[in-house]
N, CA, C and O atoms as a GROMACS GRO file, in nm:
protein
  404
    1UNK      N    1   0.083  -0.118   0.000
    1UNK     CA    2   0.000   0.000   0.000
    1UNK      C    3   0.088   0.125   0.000
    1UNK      O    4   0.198   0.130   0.055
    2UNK      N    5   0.023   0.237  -0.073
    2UNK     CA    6   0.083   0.372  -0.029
    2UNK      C    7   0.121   0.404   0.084
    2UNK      O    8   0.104   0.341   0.189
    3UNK      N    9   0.172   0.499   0.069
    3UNK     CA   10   0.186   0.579   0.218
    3UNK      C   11   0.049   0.630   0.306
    3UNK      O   12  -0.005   0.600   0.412
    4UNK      N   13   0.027   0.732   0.188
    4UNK     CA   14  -0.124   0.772   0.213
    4UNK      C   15  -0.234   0.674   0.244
    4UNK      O   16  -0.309   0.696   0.339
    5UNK      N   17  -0.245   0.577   0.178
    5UNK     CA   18  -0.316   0.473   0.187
    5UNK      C   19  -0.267   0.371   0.339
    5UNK      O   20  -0.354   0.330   0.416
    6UNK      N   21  -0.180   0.355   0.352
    6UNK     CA   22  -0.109   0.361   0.495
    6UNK      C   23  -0.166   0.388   0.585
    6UNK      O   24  -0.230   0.307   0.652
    7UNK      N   25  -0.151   0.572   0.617
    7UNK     CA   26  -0.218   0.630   0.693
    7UNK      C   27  -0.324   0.633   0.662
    7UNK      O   28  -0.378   0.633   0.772
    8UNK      N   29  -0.412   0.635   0.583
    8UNK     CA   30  -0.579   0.651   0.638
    8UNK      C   31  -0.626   0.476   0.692
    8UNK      O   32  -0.730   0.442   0.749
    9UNK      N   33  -0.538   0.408   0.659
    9UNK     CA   34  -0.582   0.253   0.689
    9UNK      C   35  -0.524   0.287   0.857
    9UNK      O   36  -0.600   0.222   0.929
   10UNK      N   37  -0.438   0.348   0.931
   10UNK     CA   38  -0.387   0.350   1.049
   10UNK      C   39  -0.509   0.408   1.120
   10UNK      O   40  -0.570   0.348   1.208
   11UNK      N   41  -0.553   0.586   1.055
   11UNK     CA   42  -0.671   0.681   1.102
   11UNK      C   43  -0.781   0.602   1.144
   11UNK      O   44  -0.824   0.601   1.259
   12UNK      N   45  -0.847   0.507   1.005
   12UNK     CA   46  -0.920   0.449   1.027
   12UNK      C   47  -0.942   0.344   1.202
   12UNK      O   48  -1.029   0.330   1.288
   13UNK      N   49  -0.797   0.293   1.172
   13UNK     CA   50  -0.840   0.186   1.273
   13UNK      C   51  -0.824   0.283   1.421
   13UNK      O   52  -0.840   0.214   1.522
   14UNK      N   53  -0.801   0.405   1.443
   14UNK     CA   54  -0.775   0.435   1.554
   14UNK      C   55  -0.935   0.518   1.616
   14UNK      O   56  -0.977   0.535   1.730
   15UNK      N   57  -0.982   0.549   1.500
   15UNK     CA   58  -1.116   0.661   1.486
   15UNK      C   59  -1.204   0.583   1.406
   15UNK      O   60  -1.252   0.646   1.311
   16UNK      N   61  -1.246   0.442   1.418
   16UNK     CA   62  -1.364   0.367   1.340
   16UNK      C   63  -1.488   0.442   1.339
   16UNK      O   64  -1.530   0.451   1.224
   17UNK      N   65  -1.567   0.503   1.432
   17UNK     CA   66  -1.676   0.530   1.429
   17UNK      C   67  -1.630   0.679   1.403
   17UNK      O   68  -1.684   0.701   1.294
   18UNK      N   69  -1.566   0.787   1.435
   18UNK     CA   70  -1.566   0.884   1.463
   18UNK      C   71  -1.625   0.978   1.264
   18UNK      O   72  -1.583   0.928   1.160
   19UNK      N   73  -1.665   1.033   1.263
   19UNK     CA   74  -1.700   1.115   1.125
   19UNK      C   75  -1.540   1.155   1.081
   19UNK      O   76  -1.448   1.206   1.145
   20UNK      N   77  -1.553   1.101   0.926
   20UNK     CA   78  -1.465   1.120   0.819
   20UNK      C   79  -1.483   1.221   0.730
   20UNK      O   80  -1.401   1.308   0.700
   21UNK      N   81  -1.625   1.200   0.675
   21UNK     CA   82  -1.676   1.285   0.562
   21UNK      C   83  -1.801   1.339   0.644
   21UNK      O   84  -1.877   1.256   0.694
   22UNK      N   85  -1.831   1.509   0.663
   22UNK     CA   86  -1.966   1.559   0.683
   22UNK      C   87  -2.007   1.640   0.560
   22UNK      O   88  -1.986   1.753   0.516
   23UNK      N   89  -2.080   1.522   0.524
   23UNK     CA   90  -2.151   1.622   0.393
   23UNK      C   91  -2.267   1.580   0.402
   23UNK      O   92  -2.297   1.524   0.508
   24UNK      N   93  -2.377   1.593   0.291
   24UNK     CA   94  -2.483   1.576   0.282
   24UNK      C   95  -2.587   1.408   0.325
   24UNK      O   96  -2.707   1.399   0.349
   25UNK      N   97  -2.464   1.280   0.321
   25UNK     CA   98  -2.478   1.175   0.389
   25UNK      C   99  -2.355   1.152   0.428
   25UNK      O  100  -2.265   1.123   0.348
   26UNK      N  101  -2.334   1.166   0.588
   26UNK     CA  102  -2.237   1.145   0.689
   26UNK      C  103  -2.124   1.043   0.616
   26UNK      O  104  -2.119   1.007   0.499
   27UNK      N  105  -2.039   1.012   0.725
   27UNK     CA  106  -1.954   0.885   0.675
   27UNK      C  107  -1.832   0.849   0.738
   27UNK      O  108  -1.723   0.898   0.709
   28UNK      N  109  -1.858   0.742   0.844
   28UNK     CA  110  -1.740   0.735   0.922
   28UNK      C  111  -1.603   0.675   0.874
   28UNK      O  112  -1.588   0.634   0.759
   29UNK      N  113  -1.510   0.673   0.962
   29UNK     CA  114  -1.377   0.657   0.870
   29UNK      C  115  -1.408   0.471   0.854
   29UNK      O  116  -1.364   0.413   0.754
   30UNK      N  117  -1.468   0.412   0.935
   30UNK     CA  118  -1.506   0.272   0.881
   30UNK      C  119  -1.557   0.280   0.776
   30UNK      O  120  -1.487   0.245   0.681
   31UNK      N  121  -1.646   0.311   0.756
   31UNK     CA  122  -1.731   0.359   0.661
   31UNK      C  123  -1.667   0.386   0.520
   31UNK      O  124  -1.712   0.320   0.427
   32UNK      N  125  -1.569   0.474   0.497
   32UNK     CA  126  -1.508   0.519   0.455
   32UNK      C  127  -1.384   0.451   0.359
   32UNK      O  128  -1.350   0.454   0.241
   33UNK      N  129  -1.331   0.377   0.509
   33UNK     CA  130  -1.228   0.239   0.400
   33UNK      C  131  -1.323   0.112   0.365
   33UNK      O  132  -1.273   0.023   0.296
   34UNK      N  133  -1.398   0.104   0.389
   34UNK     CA  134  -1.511  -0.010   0.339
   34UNK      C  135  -1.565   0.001   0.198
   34UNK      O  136  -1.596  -0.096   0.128
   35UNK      N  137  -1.577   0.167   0.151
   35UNK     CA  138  -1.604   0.157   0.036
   35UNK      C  139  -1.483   0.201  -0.030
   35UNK      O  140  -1.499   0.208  -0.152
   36UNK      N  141  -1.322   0.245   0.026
   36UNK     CA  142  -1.233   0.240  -0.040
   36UNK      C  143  -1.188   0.078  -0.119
   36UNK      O  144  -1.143   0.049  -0.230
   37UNK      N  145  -1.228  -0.002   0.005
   37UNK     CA  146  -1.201  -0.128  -0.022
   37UNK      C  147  -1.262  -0.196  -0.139
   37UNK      O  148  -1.227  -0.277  -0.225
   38UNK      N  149  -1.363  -0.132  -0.105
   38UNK     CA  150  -1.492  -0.238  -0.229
   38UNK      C  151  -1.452  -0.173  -0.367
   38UNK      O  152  -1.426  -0.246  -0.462
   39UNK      N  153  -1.445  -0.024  -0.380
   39UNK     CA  154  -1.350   0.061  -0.516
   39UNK      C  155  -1.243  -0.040  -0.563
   39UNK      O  156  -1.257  -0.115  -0.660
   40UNK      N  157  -1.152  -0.034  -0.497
   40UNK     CA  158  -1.012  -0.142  -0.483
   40UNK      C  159  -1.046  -0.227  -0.563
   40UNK      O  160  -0.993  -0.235  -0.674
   41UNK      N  161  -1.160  -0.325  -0.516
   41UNK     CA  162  -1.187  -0.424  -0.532
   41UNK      C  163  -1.234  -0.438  -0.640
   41UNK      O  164  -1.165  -0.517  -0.704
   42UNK      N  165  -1.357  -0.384  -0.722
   42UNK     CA  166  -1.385  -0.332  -0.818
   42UNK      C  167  -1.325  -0.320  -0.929
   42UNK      O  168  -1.380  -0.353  -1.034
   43UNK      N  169  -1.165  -0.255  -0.923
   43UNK     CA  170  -1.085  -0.214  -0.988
   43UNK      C  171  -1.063  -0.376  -1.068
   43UNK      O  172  -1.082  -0.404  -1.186
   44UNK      N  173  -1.011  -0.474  -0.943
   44UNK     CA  174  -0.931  -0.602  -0.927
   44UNK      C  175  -1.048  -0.662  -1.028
   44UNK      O  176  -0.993  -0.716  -1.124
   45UNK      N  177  -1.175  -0.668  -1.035
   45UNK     CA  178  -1.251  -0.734  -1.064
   45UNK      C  179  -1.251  -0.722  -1.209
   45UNK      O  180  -1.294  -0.808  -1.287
   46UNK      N  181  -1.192  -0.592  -1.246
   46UNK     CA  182  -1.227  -0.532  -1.444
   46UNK      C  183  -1.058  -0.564  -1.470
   46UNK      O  184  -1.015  -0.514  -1.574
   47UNK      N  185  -0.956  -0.644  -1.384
   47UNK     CA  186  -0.825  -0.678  -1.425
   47UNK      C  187  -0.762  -0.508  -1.443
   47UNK      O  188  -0.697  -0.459  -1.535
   48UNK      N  189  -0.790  -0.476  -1.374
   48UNK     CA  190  -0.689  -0.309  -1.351
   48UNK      C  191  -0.621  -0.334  -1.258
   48UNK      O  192  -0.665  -0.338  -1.143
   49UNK      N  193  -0.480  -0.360  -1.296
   49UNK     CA  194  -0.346  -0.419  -1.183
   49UNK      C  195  -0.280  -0.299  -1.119
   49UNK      O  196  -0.324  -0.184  -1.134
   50UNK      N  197  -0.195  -0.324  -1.061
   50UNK     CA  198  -0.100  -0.220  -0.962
   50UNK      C  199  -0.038  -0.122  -1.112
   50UNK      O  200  -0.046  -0.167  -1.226
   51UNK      N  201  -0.005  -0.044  -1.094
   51UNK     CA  202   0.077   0.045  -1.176
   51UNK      C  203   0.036   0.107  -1.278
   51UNK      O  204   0.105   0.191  -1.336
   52UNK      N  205  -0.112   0.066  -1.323
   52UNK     CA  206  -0.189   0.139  -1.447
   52UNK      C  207  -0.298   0.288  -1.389
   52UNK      O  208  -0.360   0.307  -1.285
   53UNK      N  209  -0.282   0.356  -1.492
   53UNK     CA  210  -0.365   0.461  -1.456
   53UNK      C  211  -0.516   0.438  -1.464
   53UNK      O  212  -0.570   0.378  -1.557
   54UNK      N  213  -0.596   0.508  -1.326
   54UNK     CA  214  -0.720   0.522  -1.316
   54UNK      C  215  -0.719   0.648  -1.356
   54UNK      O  216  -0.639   0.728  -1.308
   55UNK      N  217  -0.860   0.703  -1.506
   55UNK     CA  218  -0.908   0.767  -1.482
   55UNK      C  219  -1.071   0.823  -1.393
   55UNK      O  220  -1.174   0.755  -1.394
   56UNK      N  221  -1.056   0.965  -1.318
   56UNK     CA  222  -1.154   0.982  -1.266
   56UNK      C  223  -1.205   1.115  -1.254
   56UNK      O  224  -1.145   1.220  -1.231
   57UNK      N  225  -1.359   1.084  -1.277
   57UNK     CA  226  -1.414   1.220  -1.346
   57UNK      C  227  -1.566   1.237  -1.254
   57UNK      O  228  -1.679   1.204  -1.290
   58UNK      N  229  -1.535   1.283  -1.159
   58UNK     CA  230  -1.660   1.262  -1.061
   58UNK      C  231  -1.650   1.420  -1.008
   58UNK      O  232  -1.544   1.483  -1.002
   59UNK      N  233  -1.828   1.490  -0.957
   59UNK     CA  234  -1.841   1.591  -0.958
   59UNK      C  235  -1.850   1.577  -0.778
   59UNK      O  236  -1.790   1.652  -0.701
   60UNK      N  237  -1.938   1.467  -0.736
   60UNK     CA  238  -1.932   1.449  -0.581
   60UNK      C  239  -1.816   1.424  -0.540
   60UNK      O  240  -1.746   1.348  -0.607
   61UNK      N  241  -1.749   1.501  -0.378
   61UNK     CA  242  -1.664   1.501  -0.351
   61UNK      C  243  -1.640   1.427  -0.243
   61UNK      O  244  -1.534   1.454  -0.185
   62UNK      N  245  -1.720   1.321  -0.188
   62UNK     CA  246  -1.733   1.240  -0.135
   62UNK      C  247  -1.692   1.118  -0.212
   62UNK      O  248  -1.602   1.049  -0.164
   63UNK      N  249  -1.757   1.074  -0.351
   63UNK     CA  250  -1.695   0.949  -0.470
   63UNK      C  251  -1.625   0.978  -0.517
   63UNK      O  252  -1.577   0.893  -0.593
   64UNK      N  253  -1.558   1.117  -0.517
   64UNK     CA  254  -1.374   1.160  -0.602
   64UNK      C  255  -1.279   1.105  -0.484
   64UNK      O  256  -1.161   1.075  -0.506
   65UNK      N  257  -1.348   1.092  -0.337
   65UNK     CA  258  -1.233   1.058  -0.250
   65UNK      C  259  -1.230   0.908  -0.233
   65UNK      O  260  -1.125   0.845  -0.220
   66UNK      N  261  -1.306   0.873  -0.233
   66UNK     CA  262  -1.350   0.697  -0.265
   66UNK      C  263  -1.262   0.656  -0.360
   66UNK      O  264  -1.188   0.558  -0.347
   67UNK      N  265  -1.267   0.739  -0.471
   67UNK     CA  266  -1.225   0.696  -0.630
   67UNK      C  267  -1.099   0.685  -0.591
   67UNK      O  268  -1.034   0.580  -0.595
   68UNK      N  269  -1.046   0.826  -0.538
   68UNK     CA  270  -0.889   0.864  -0.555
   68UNK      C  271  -0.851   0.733  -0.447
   68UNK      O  272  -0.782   0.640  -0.488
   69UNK      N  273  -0.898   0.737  -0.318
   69UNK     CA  274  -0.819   0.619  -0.228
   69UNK      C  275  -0.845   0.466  -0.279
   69UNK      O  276  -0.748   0.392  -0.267
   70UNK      N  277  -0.948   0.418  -0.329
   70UNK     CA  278  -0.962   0.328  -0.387
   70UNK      C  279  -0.875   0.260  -0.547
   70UNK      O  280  -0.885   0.147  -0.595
   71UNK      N  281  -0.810   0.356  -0.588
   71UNK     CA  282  -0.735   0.371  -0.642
   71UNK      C  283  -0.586   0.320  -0.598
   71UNK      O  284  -0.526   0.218  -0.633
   72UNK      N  285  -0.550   0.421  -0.513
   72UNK     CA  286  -0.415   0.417  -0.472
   72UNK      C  287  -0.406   0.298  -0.376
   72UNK      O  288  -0.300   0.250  -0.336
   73UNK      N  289  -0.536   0.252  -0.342
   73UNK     CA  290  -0.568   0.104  -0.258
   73UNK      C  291  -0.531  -0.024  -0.332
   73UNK      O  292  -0.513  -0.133  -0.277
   74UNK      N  293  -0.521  -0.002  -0.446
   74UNK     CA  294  -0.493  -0.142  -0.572
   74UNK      C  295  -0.420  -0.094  -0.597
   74UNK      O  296  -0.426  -0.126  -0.716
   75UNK      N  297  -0.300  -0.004  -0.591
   75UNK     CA  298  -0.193   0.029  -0.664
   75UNK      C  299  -0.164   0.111  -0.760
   75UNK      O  300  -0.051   0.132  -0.804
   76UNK      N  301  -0.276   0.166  -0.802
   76UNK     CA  302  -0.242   0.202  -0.934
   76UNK      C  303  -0.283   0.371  -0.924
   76UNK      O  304  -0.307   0.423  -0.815
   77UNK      N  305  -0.286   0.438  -1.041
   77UNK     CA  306  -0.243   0.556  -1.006
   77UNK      C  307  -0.383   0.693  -1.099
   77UNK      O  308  -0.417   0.724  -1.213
   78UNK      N  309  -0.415   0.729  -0.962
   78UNK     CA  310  -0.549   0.820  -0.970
   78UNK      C  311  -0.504   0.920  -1.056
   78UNK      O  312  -0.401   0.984  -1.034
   79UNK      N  313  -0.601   0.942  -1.187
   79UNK     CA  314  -0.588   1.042  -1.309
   79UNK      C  315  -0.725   1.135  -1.261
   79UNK      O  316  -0.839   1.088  -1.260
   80UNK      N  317  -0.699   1.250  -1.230
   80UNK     CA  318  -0.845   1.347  -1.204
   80UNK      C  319  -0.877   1.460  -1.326
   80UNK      O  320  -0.828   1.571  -1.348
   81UNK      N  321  -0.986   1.377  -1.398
   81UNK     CA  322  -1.012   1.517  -1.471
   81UNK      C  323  -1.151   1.595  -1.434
   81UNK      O  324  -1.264   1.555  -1.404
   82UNK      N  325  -1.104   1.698  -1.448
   82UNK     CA  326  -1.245   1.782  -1.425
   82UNK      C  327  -1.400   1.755  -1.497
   82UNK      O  328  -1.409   1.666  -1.582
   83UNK      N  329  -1.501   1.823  -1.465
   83UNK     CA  330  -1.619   1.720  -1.456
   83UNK      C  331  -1.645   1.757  -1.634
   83UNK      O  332  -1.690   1.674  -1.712
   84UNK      N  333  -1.597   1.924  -1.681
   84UNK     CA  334  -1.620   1.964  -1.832
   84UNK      C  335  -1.523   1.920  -1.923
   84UNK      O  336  -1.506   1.967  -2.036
   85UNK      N  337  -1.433   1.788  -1.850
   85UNK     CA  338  -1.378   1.696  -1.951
   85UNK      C  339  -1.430   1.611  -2.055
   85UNK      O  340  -1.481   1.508  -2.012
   86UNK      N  341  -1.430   1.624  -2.168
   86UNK     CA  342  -1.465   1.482  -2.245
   86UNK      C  343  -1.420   1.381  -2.255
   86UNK      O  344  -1.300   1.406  -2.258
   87UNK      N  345  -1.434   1.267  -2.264
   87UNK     CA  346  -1.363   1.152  -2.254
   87UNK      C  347  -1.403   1.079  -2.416
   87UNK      O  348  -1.319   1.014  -2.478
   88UNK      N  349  -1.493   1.095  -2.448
   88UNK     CA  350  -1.522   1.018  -2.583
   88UNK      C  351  -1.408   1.030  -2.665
   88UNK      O  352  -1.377   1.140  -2.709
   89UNK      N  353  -1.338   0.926  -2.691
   89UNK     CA  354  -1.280   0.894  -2.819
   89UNK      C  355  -1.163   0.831  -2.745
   89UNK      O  356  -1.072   0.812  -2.826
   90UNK      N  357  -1.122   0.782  -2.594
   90UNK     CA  358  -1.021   0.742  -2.521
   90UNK      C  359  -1.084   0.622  -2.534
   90UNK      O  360  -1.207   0.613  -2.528
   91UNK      N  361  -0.994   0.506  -2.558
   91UNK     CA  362  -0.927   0.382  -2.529
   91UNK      C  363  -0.905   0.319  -2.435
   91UNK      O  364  -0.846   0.389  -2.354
   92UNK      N  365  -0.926   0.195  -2.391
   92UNK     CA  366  -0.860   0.113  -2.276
   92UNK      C  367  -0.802   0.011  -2.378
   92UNK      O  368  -0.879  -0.048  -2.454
   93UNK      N  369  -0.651  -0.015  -2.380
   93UNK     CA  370  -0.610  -0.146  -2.456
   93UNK      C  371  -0.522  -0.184  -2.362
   93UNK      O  372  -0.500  -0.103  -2.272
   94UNK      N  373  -0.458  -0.303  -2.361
   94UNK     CA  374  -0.399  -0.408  -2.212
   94UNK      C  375  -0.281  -0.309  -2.186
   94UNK      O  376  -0.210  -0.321  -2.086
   95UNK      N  377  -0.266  -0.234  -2.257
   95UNK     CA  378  -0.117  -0.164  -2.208
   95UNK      C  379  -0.111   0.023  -2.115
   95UNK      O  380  -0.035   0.077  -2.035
   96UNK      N  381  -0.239   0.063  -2.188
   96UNK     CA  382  -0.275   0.191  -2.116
   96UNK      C  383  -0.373   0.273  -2.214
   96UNK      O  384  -0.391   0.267  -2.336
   97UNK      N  385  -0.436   0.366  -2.095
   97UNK     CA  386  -0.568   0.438  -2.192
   97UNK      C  387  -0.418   0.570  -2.238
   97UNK      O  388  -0.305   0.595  -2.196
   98UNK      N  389  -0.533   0.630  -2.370
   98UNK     CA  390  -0.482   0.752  -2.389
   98UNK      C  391  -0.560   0.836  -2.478
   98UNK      O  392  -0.643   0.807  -2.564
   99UNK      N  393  -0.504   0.972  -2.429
   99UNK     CA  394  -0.642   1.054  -2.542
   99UNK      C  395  -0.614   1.044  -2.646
   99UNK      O  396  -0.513   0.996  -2.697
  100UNK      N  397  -0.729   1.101  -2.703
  100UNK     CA  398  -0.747   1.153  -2.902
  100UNK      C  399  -0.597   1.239  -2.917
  100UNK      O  400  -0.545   1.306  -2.828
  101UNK      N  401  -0.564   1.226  -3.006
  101UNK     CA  402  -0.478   1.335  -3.062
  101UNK      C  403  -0.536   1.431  -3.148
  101UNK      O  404  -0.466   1.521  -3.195
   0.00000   0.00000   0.00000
C-alpha cells in the first residue's frame, strides 16, 4: 500500500466510528475504508493491476475521494479530470488508456 493509503488505513483503525466525511450523507472513517475497499476491489474485478492509470471524473466530492483512495488502494495511479472533460474517443487497450490526438 501507499503511504497515504497507509495512513488513512492507520486513522481508520484508531477513529472507526468517529465522522470522516460531513456532507450531505455522513460517513465514518469505517465507513469510509469499506467503500475504499470495495472501489479497490472493483478495480481487481475489471483486471486493472497495480501500476496502471485510473481515470476519474466525478463531480461528488465524497466518490472523487472513494475513487482517488480506492485507487491508490490497488496500486495504481489516480488520473483526475475535471467534470467539463470529455472523454469520448479514449481507449482502454492491455497496455494503457490515452487521449485523441
Amino acid at each position: 500500500m501507499s503511504n497515504i493509503v497507509n495512513e488513512l488505513h492507520s486513522t481508520v483503525m484508531d477513529n472507526r466510528d468517529s465522522l470522516a466525511v460531513d456532507a450531505e450523507q455522513e460517513l465514518t472513517f469505517s465507513g469510509l475504508w469499506s467503500l475504499t475497499d470495495r472501489f479497490a476491489g472493483g478495480l481487481r474485478a475489471h483486471d486493472i493491476n497495480k501500476g496502471e492509470s485510473v481515470g476519474i471524473c466525478l463531480t461528488d466530492p465524497t466518490d472523487l475521494l472513494v475513487a482517488v483512495y480506492g485507487t491508490l488502494r490497488n496500486g495504481c495511479v489516480p488520473v483526475v479530470f475535471p467534470p467539463t472533460c470529455s472523454t469520448r474517443g479514449w481507449r482502454r487497450d492491455s497496455t494503457k488508456s490515452t487521449p485523441p490526438h
